[in-house]
C-alpha positions as CSV (number, residue, x, y, z in Angstrom):
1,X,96.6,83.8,71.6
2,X,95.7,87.5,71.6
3,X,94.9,87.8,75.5
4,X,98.7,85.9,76.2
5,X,100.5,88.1,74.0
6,X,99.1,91.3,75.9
7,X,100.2,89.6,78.9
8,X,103.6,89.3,77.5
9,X,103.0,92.9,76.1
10,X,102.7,94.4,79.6
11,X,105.3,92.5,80.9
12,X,107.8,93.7,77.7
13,X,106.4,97.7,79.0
14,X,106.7,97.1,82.7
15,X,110.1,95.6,82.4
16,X,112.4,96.2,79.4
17,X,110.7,99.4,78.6
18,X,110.5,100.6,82.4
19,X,107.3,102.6,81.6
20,X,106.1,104.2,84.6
21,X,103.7,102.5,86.7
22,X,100.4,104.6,86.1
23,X,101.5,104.1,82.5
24,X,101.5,100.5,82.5
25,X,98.0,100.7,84.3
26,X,96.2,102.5,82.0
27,X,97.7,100.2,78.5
28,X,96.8,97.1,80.7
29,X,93.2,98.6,81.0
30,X,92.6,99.8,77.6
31,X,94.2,96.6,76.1
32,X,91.9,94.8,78.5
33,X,88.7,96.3,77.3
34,X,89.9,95.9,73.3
35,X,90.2,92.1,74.3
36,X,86.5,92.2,75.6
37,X,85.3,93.7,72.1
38,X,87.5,91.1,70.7
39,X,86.2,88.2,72.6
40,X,82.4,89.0,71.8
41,X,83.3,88.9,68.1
42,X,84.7,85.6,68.9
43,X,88.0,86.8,68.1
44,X,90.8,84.7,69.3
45,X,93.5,84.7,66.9
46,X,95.9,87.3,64.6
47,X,94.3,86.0,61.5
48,X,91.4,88.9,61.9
49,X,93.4,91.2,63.8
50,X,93.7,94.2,61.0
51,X,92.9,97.9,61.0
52,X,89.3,97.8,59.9
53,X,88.5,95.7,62.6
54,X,90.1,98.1,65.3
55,X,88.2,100.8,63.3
56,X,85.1,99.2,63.9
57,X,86.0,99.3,67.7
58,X,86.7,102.9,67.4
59,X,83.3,103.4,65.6
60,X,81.5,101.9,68.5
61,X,83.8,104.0,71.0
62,X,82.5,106.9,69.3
63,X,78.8,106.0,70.5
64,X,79.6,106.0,73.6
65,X,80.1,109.3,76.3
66,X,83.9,109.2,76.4
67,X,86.1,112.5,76.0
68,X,88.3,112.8,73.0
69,X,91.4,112.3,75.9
70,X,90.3,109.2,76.8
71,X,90.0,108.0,73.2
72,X,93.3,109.2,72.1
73,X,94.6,107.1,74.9
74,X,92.8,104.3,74.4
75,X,94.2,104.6,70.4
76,X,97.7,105.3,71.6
77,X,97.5,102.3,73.7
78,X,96.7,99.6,70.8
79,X,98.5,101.7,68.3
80,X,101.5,99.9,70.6
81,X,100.0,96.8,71.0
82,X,100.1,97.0,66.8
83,X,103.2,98.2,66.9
84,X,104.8,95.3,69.3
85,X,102.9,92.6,67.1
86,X,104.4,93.7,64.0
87,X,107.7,94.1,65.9
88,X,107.5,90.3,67.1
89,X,107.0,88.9,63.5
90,X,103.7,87.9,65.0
91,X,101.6,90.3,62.2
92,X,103.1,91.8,58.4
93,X,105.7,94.3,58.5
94,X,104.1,97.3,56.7
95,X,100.6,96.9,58.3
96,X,99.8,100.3,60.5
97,X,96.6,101.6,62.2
98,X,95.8,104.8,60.0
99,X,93.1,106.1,62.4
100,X,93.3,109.6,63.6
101,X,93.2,111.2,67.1
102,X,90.1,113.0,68.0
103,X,90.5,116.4,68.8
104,X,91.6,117.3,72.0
105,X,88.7,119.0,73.9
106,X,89.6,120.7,77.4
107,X,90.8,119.0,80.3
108,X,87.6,117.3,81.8
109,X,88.1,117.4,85.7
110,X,87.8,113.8,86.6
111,X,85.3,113.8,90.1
112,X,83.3,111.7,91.7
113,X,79.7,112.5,93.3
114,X,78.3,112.0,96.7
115,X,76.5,109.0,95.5
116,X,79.4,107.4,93.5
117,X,82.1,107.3,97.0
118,X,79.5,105.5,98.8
119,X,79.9,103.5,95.7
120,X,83.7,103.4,96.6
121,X,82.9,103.2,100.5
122,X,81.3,99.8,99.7
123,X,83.9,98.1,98.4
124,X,85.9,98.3,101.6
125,X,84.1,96.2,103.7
126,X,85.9,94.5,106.6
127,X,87.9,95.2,110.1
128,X,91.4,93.6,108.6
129,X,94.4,95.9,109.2
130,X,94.2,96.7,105.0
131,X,90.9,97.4,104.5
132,X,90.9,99.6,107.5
133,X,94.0,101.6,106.5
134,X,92.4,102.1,102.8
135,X,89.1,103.3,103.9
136,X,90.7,105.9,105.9
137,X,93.4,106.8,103.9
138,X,90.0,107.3,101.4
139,X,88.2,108.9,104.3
140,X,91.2,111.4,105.0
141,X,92.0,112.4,100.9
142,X,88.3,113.0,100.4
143,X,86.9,114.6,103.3
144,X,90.3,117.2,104.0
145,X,91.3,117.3,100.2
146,X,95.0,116.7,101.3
147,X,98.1,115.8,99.3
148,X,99.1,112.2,99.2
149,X,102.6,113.7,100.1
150,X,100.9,115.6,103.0
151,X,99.2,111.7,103.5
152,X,101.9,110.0,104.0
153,X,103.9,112.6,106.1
154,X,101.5,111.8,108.9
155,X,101.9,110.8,112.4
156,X,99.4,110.7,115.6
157,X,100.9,114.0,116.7
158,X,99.8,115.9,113.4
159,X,96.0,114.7,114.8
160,X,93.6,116.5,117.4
161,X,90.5,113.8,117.6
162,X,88.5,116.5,119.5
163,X,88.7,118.8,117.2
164,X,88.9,117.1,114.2
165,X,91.8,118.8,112.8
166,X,95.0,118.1,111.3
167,X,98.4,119.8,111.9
168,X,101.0,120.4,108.9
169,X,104.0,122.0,109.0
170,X,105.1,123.4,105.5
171,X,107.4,125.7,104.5
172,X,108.1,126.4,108.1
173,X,104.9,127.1,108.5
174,X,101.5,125.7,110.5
175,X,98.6,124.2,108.2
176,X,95.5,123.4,109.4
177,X,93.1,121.3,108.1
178,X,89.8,119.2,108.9
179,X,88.6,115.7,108.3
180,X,85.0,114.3,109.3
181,X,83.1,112.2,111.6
182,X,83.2,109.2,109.7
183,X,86.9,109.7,109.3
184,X,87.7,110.5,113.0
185,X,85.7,107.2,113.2
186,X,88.2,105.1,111.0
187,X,91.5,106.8,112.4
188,X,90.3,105.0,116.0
189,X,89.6,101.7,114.4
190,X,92.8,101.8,112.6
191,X,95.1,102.6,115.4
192,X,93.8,99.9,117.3
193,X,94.4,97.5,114.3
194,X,97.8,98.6,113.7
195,X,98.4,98.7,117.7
196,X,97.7,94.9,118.0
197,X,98.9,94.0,114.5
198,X,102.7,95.2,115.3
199,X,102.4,95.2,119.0
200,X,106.0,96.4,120.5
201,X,106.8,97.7,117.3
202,X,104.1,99.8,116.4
203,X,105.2,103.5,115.3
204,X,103.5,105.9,116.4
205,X,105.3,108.6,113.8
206,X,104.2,107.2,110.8
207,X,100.3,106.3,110.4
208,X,100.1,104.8,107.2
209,X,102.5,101.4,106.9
210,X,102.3,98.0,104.8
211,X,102.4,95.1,106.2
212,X,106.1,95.2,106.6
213,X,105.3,97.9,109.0
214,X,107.3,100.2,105.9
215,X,105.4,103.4,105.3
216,X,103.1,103.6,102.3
217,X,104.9,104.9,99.1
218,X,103.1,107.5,96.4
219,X,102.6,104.4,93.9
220,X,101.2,102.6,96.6
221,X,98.5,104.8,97.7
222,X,97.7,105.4,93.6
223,X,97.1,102.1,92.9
224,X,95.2,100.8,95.8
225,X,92.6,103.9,95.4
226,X,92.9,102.9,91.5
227,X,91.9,99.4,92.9
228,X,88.4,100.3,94.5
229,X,87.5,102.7,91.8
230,X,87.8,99.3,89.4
231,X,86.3,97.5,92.5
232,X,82.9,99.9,92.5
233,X,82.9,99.9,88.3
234,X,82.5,103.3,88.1
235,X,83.6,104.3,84.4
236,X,86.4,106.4,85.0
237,X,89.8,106.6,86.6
238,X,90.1,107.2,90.3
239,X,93.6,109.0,91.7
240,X,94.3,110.7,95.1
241,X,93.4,114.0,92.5
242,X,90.0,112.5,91.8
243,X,89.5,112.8,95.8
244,X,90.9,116.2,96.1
245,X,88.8,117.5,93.2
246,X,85.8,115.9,94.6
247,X,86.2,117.5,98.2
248,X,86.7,121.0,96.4
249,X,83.3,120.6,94.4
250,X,81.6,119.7,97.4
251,X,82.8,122.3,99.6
252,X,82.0,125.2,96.9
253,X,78.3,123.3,96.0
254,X,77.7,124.1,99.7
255,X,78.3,127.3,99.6
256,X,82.5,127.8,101.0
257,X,83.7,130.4,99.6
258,X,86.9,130.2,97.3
259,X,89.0,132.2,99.0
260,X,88.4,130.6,102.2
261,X,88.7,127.0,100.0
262,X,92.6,128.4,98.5
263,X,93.6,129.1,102.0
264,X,92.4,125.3,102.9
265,X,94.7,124.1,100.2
266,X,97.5,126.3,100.5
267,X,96.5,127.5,97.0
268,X,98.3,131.4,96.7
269,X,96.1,132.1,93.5
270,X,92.4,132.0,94.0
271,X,91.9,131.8,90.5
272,X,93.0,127.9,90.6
273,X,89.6,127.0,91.5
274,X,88.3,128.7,88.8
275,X,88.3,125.5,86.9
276,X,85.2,124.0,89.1
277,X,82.8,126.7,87.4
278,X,80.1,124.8,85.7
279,X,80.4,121.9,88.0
280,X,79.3,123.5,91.1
């Protein structure tokens, strides 16, 4: 009864409320881990669905390594839930969750470690068109620390295999950037996917399609790196800006400087990268 009327919940956000999609994502997956709690207390019903109950939850949240962000989400997001039940007759008018947010403690820089994107890298195993396109489009955020707008604005011309570099024009201006071996590796694969996938109608212009032959929206990209992160069940939330974060910790752990790193990233203020002290 609980787990349909989250279902219903989501559905009430996605498409009445119109909450944007990585909204939607994150309720869904914090409502989806209440309902595991739930479950193992055998839990099924409204009847013992009250605030000390969720405070318990939150008690045992507190045991565990999670920043005060991601509990104040995770709060917000059944604070809803609550919210909709009560809403929907289907719990007492007057009822509220009186638990308080943690304290905000500073923005934790969500990354991932050499170790945990072979953890990613495993989950995309196959030479289908799709898993092809999202290991490279992984390949390409990760090991160049790109944009997903500067992702999806590529064609074959922006590429030079031989030298492993990419071409950007922004702002009237030439960027250059680099991507590795194993991605030069997966941009050949790809092509030749694509190639025989759409045959005659095969674009050159735009590398990164569905398979409408459509180029890749922003959302799109989000949620299928979102998708393997779940996929590898690593405990956190994985974005093109969990890629781009990674590649900038990498590249400063071995030694690039930061003001050669800005120039990579078209940054103007070298003090941007500040924020990776303590991680490197």
């Amino acid at each position: 009864m609980i787990k349909k009327s989250i279902k219903n919940f989501i559905y009430y956000l996605e498409f009445e409320e119109n909450k944007k999609h990585n909204t939607v994502i994150s309720i869904r997956k914090d409502l989806n881990q209440f309902l595991i709690y739930l479950n193992e207390h055998d839990i099924i019903d409204f009847n013992k669905l009250d605030e000390l109950l969720i405070k318990e939850y939150f008690t045992k949240l507190k045991t565990e390594e999670i920043s005060a962000s991601t509990f104040n989400r995770r709060l917000s997001s059944i604070k809803k839930f609550y919210k909709y039940l009560v809403d929907k007759g289907l719990k007492e008018k007057g009822s509220e969750i009186l638990i308080e947010s943690e304290k905000n403690d500073e923005k934790k820089i969500e990354y991932l470690s050499p170790e945990e994107i072979n953890l990613v890298r495993a989950t995309m195993q196959g030479e289908n068109f799709n898993i092809l396109r999202d290991r490279l489009m992984f390949e390409l955020l990760y090991s160049s620390g790109m944009t997903v707008a500067e992702l999806l604005s590529l064609g074959e011309v922006n590429f030079n295999l031989e030298k492993r570099e990419i071409y950007i024009l922004k702002n009237k201006l030439s960027k250059t950037m680099y991507f590795s071996e194993t991605c030069k590796e997966f941009y050949i694969k790809f092509l030749n996917s694509k190639k025989e996938k759409f045959k005659e109608d095969y674009n050159p212009n735009i590398i990164f399609t569905n398979n409408s032959n459509e180029r890749l929206t922003d959302r799109s990209v989000r949620r299928l790196i979102n998708k393997y992160g779940e996929m590898a069940n690593l405990n956190k939330e994985i974005s093109p800006y969990t890629l781009r974060h990674s590649f900038c910790i990498y590249m400063l752990k071995n030694g690039m400087p930061k003001e050669y790193l800005a120039r990579l990233l078209d940054l103007k203020v070298v003090g941007l990268l500040d924020v990776y002290e303590g991680l490197c």
